[in-house]
C-alpha positions in Angstrom: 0.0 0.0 0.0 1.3 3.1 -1.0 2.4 5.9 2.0 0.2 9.0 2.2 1.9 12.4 1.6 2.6 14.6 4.5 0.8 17.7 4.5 3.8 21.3 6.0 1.2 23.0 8.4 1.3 26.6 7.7 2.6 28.9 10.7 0.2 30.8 11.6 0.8 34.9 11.8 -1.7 37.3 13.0 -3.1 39.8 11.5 -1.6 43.2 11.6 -4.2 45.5 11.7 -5.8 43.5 14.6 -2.8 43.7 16.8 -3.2 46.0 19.8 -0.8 49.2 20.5 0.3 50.7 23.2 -1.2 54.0 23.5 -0.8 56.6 26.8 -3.6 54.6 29.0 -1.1 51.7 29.1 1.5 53.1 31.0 2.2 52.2 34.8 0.8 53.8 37.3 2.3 56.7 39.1 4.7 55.7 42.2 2.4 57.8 44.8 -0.9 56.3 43.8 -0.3 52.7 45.9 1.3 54.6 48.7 -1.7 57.1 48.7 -4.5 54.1 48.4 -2.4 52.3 51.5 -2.4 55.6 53.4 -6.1 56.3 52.9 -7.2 52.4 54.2 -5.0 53.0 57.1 -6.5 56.1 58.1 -10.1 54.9 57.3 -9.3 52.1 60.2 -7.2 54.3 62.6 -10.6 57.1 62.5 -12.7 54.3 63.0 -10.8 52.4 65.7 -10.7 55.2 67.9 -14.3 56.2 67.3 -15.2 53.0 68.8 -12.8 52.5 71.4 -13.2 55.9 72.9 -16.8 55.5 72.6 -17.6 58.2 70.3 -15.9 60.7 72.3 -12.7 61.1 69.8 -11.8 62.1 67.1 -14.4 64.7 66.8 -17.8 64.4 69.3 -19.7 66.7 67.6 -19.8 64.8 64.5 -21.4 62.1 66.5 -22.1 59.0 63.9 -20.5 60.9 60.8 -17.3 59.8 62.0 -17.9 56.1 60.4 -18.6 58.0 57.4 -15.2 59.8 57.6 -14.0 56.6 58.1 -15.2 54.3 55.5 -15.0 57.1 52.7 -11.3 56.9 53.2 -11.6 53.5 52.5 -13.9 53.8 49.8 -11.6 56.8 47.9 -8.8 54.2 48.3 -10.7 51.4 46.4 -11.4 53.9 43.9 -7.7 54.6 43.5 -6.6 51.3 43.4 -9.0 50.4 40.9 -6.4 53.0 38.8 -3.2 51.2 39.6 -2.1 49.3 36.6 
């Protein structure tokens, strides 16, 4: 019986004008951006930790339960930040 030919695949190369570029958006994110996101979550806890464990006496009484709103908007602007960070 006679031995069938063997077909060369062809490699395969995409096609150029599908290719994505690199355009401005892609470059990293700026050093302070991280540090800022960290710093923000760390004062969002810090407000809120001493709001509770002084009772609602500190950081500011008058405020009275806007204080967990100063406190988890930190950590809210943070996420927005680090939803940024590339």
């Amino acid at each position: 019986m006679p031995k069938s030919q063997v077909r060369k695949k062809k490699v395969y190369t995409p096609p150029t004008d599908v290719l994505p570029t690199a355009s401005s958006g892609d470059r990293p994110s700026p050093t302070w951006l991280p540090i800022t996101a960290v710093a923000l979550i760390a004062f969002g806890i810090a407000w809120l930790v001493v709001y509770y464990l002084s009772g609602g006496t500190y950081p500011v009484a008058s405020w009275g339960f806007w204080n967990i709103a100063v406190g988890f908007s930190g950590m809210v602007i943070a996420l927005g930040l680090l939803s940024k960070w590339r």
